[in-house]
C-alpha positions in Angstrom: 10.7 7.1 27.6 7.6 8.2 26.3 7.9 11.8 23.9 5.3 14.1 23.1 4.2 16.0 20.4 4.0 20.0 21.1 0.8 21.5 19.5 0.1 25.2 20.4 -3.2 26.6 19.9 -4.1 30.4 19.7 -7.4 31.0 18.5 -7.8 27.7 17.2 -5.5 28.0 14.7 -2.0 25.6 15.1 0.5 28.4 16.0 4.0 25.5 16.1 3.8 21.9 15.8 6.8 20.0 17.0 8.1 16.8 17.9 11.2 15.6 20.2 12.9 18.7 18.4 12.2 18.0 14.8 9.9 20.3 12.8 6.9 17.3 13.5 6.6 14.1 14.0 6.8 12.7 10.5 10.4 14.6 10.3 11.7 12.7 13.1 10.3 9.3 12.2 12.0 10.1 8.7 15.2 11.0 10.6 14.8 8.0 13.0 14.8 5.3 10.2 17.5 6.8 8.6 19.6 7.3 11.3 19.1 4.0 12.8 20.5 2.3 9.1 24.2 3.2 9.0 24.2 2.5 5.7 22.1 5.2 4.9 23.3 7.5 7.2 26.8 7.3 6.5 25.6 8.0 2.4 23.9 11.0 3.4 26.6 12.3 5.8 29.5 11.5 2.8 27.2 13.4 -0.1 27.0 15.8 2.3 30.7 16.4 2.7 30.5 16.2 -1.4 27.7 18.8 -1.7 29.9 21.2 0.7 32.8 20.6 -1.3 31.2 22.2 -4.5 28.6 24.5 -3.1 27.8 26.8 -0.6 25.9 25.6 2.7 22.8 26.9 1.8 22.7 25.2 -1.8 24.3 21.4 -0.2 21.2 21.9 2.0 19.1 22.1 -1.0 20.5 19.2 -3.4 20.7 17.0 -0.1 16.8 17.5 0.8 16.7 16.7 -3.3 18.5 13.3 -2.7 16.3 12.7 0.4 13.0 13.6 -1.1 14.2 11.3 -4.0 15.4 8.5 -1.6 11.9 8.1 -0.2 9.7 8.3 -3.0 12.1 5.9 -4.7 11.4 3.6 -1.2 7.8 3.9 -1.3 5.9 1.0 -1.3 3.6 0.1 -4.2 0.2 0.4 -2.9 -3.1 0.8 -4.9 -4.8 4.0 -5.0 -7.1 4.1 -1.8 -7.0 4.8 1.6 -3.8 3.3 2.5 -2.0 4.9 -0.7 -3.6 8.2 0.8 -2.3 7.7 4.5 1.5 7.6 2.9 1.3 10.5 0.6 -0.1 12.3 3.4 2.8 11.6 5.9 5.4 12.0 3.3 4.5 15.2 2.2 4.8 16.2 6.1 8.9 15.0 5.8 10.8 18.3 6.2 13.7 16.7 4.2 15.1 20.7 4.2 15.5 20.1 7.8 17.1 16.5 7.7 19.5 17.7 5.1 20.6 20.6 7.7 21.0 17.8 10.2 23.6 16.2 7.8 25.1 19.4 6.4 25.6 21.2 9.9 27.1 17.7 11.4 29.6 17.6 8.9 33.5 18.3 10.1 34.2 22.2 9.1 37.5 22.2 7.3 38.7 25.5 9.1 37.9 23.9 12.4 41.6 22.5 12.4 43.4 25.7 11.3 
């Protein structure tokens, strides 16, 4: 199955950028990766449920994008400064980790769902 990026032009200036519903594409490969480890998905999902336990939605979306933006850098790999060093800032700073963390925080169970 072959996805494609949506780029909208208006006056040659990038009106939406999206990809296979994520905000772009570096936003789903982020999600991809971390989905496809259920060892890392199942962390986020649970700190999620923690996050919601103690704070409102909004905030647990917050300190989760925190914990995601931390979980990356922290998996970077060493490179030396130069072009390839370059090419990974670039795309990680294109990681809407906001929008992952709403991903986890909106997939958790609600509690009043059973009431």
């Amino acid at each position: 199955m072959r996805v494609h990026a949506l780029v909208i032009l208006f006056k040659g200036k990038r009106v939406e950028k999206t990809y296979n519903g994520w905000t772009n594409y570096e936003t789903w490969l982020a999600s991809l990766w971390i989905d496809n480890d259920w060892r890392m998905s199942e962390s986020f999902a649970l700190q999620s449920g923690d996050l919601l336990g103690s704070y409102e939605r909004d905030e647990a979306i917050e300190r989760l994008a925190a914990r995601i933006d931390e979980f990356l850098e922290s998996t970077r790999p060493e490179t030396s400064a130069g072009f390839f060093d370059d090419l990974i800032n670039t795309g990680l700073r294109e990681v809407n980790t906001r929008e992952i963390a709403r991903h986890y925080v909106e997939s958790w169970p609600d509690e009043s769902e059973g009431e």
